[in-house]
N, C-alpha and C positions, 0 to 999 in steps of 0.2 A: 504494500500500500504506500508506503515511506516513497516510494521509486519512484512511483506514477507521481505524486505530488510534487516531487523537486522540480518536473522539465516546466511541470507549469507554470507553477511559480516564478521560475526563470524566467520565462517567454513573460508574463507579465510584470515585471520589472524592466525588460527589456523593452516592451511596446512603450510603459510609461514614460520611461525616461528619454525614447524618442521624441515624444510629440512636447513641440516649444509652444508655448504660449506669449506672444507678444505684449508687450505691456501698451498701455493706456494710450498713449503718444502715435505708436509703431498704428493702433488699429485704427485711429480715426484718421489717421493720415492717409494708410491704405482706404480705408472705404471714402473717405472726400476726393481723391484720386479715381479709382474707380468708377465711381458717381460722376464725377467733372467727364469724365474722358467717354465716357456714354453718351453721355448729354449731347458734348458738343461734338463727336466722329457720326451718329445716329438720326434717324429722322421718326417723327413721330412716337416720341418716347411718353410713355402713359404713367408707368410703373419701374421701381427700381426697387428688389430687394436685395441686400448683400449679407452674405452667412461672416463669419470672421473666418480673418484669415490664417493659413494654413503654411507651415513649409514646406514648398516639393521633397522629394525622395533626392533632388541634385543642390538642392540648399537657397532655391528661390523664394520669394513670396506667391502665393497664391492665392486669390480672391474668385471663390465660386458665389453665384446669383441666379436672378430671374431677372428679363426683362420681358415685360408686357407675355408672360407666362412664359418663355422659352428661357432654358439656361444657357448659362456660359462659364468658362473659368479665362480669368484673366491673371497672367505672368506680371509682375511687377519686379523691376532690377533694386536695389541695395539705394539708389536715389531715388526712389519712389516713380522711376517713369515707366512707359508701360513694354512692357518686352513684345509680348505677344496677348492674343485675343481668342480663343475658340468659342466657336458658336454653334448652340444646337437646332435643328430644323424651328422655325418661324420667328428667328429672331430678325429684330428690324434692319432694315437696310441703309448701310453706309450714305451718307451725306453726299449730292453730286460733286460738291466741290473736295470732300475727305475720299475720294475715290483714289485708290495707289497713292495717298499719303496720309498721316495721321495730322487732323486737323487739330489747334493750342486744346488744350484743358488745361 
């Protein structure tokens, strides 16, 4: 019984001390970023939820959400700018003028 118990144990120490939690500064800044950079790359933005943010598995920031019901996860570099963007089926579509560029937020 003793056996079974240690691996688990282990693995959950191990999961915990993975997962960082950002402090107070780090979250609002990601999610006002986020929020800015939706707004202003996006057309016809209704609704914006943002979950907190999360470290990739490569040591990134990541900000998962909803826009107007469709999700996305959004990359954030170490200065808060935006790396990258994924977007899930019915999210809204890029701005004529943010088309193959990222418009200010």
């Amino acid at each position: 019984m003793r056996n079974s118990i240690f691996p688990l144990l282990l693995l959950l120490l191990i999961i915990s001390g993975c997962s960082e939690q950002y402090d107070e500064e780090a979250v609002t800044k990601s999610k006002s970023v986020t929020r800015s950079y939706i707004e202003n790359n996006y057309d016809n933005i209704e609704s914006i939820e943002l979950d907190e943010p999360r470290k990739s598995p490569m040591g990134s920031m990541k900000v998962d959400g909803i826009v107007n019901g469709a999700g996305f996860t959004i990359i954030l570099s170490e200065n808060y700018s935006v790396n990258s963007i994924g977007e899930k089926d019915g999210f809204p579509e890029r701005k004529a003028e943010c088309q193959g560029k990222d418009c200010d937020y």
